[in-house]
C-alpha positions as CSV (number, residue, x, y, z in Angstrom):
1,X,-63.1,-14.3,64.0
2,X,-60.4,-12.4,62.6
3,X,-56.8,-14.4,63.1
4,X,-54.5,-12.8,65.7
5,X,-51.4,-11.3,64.0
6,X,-48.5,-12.4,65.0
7,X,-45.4,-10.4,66.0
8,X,-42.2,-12.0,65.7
9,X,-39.9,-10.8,68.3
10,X,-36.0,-9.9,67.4
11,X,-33.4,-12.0,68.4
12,X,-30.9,-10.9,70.4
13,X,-27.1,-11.1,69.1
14,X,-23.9,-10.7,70.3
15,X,-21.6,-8.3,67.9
16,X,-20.3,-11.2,67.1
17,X,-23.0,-13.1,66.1
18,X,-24.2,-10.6,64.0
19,X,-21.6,-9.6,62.2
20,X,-21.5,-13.7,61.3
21,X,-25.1,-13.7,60.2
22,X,-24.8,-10.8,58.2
23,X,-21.8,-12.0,56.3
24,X,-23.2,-15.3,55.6
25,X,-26.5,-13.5,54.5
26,X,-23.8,-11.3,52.3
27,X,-22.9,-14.4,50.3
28,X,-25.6,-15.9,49.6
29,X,-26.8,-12.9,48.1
30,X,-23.6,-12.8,46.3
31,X,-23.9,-16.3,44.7
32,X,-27.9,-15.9,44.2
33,X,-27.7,-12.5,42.0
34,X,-23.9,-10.9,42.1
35,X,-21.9,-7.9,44.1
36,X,-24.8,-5.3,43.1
37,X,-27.5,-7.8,45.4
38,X,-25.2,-6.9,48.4
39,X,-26.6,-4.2,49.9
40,X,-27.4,-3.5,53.5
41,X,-31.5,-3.2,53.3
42,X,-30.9,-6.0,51.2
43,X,-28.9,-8.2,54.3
44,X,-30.6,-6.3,57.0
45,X,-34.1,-7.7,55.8
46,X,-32.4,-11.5,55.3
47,X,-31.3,-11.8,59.1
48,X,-34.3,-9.9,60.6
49,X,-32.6,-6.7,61.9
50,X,-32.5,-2.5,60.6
51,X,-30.5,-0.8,58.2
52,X,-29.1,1.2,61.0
53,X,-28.1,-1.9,63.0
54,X,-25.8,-3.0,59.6
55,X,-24.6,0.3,59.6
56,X,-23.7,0.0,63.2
57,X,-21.7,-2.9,62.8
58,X,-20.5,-2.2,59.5
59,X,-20.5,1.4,58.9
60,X,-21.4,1.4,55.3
61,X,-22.2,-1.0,52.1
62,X,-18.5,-1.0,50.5
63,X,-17.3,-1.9,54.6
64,X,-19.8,-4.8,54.5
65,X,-18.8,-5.7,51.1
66,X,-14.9,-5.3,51.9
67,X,-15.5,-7.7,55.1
68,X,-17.0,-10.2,52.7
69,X,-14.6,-10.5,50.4
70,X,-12.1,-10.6,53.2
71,X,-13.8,-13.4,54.4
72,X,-14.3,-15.6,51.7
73,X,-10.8,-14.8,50.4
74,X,-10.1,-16.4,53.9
75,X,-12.3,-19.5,53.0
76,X,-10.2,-20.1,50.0
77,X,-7.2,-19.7,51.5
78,X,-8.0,-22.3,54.0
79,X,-9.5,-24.4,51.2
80,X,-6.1,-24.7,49.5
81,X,-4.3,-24.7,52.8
82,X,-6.5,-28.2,53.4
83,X,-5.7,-29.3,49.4
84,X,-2.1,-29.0,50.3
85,X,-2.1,-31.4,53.9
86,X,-4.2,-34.0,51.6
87,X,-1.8,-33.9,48.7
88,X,0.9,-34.5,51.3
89,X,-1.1,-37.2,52.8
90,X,-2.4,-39.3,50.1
91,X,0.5,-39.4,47.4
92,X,-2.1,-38.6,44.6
93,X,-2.6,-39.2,41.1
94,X,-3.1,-36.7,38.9
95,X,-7.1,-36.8,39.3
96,X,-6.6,-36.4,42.8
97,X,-4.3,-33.4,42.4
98,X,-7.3,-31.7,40.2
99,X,-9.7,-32.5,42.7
100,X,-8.2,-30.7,45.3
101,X,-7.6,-27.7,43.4
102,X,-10.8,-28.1,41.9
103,X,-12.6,-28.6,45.4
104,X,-10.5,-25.4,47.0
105,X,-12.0,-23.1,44.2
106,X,-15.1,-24.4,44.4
107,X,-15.6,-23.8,48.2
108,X,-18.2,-21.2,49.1
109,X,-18.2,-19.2,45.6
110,X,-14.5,-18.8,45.4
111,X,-15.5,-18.4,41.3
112,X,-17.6,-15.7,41.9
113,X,-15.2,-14.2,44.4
114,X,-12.0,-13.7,42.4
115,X,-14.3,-12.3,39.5
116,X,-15.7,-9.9,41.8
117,X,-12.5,-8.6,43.1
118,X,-11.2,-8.2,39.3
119,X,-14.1,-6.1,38.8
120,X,-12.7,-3.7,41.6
121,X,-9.5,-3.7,40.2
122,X,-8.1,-4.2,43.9
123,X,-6.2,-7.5,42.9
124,X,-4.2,-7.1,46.4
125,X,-7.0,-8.6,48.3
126,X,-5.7,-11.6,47.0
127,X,-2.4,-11.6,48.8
128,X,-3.6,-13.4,51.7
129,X,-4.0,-16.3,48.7
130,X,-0.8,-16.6,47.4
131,X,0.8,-18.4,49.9
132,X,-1.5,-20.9,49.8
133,X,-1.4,-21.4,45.9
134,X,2.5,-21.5,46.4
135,X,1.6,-24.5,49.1
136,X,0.3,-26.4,46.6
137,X,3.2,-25.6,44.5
138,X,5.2,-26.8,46.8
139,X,3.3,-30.2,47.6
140,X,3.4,-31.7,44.2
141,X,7.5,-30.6,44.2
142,X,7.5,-33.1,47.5
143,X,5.2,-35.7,45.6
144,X,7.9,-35.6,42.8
145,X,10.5,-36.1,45.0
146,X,12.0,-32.7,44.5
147,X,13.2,-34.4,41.2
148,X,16.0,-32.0,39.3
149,X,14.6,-32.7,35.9
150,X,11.5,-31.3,36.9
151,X,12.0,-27.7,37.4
152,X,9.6,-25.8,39.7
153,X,8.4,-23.4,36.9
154,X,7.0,-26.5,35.2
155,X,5.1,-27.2,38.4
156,X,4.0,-23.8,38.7
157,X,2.0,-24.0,35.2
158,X,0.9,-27.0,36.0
159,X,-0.9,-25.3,39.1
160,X,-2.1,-22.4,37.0
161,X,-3.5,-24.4,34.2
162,X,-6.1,-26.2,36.9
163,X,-6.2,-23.1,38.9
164,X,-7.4,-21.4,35.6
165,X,-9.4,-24.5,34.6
166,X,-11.3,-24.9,38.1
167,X,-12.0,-20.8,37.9
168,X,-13.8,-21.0,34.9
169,X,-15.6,-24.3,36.0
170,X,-16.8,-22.9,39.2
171,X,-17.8,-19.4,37.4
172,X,-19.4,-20.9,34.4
173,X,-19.0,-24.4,34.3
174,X,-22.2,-25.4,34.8
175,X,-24.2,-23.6,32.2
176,X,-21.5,-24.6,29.8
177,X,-21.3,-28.1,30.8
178,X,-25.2,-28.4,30.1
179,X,-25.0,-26.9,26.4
180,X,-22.6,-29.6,26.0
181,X,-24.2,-32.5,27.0
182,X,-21.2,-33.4,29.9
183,X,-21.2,-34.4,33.3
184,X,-20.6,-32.8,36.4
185,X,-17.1,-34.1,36.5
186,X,-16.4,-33.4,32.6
187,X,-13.8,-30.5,33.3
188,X,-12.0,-32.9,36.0
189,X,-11.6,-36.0,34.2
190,X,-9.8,-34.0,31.0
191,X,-7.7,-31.6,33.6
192,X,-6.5,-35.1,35.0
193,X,-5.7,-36.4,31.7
194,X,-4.0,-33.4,30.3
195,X,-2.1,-32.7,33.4
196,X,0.7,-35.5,33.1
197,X,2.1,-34.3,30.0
198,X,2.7,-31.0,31.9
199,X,4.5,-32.4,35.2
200,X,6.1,-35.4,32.7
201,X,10.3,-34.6,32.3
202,X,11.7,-32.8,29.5
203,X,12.5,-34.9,26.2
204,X,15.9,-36.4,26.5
205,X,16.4,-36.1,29.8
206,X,17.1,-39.2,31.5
């Protein structure tokens, strides 16, 4: 007797909800295979609805692709927002400085997000960002005590030298990591070791 074929029925979703599910379906695709996977037959078929629904709630590929990388640039900027309140919290050492840097660029493909935006050339996406990397800026001038002999521009290379470091780690680090025989927490343990002759003060200062 030949099996009975079954017919699985659509869910319904509210605007909302679908909007939600296709951006979430927009990143995986993203971090599985890159901005050319995110199409809309290609995120249509991962949540189960038609091309014309996406296009519906979208209007085209490059709106669906904008609304992603508005949304993960929002992700990030939270991320940091959340590295900021625990470096105000927990007076940290320099490993736990890198970790929160490190963890705020690693949240939900951040890597592949800046690259991705470089690659449109539309760098101003990254606005809503700045702030946030300017919080952190901030927090380790509080954890220094605002100290006068250690001028904010000193600070602010510290910041980009793990901002840079945790970029490339979340990007590539893992491929490189394994050629290289080192551990998952290789890149943090030498950022944290480096960083305190960056933040230390100036030679005969006293």
């Amino acid at each position: 007797m030949p099996k009975e074929k079954t017919v699985q029925k659509r869910r319904r979703r509210t605007p909302d909800e679908a909007r939600s599910e296709a951006l979430a379906a927009a990143r995986s695709l993203l971090l599985q295979a890159g901005p050319d996977a995110v199409t809309l037959s290609a995120v249509a078929k991962k949540i189960g609805v038609t091309h014309a629904n996406l296009i519906h709630h979208f209007g085209s590929a490059s709106d669906l692709q904008a609304a992603l990388m508005g949304s993960m640039v929002d992700d990030l900027r939270d991320a940091l927002d959340a590295a900021v309140a625990r470096l105000r919290t927990d007076q940290s050492a320099p490993r736990e400085l890198v970790d929160a840097v490190f963890d705020a660029f690693g949240e939900g493909g951040a890597g592949r997000l800046a690259s991705w935006i470089v690659m449109t050339g539309d760098t101003s996406r990254l606005e809503p960002v700045r702030q946030a990397v300017l919080g952190v800026v901030d927090a380790v001038d509080e954890m220094a005590g605002h100290d006068p002999q250690l001028p904010r521009e000193r600070i602010k290379a510290a910041v980009l030298f793990i901002a840079l470091t945790a970029f490339g780690d979340a990007l590539i680090g893992p491929p490189l990591r394994d050629i290289l025989g080192q551990d998952d927490k290789a890149s943090r343990r030498i950022m944290a070791d480096l960083l305190p002759a960056f933040l230390e003060r100036p030679k005969g200062t006293g």
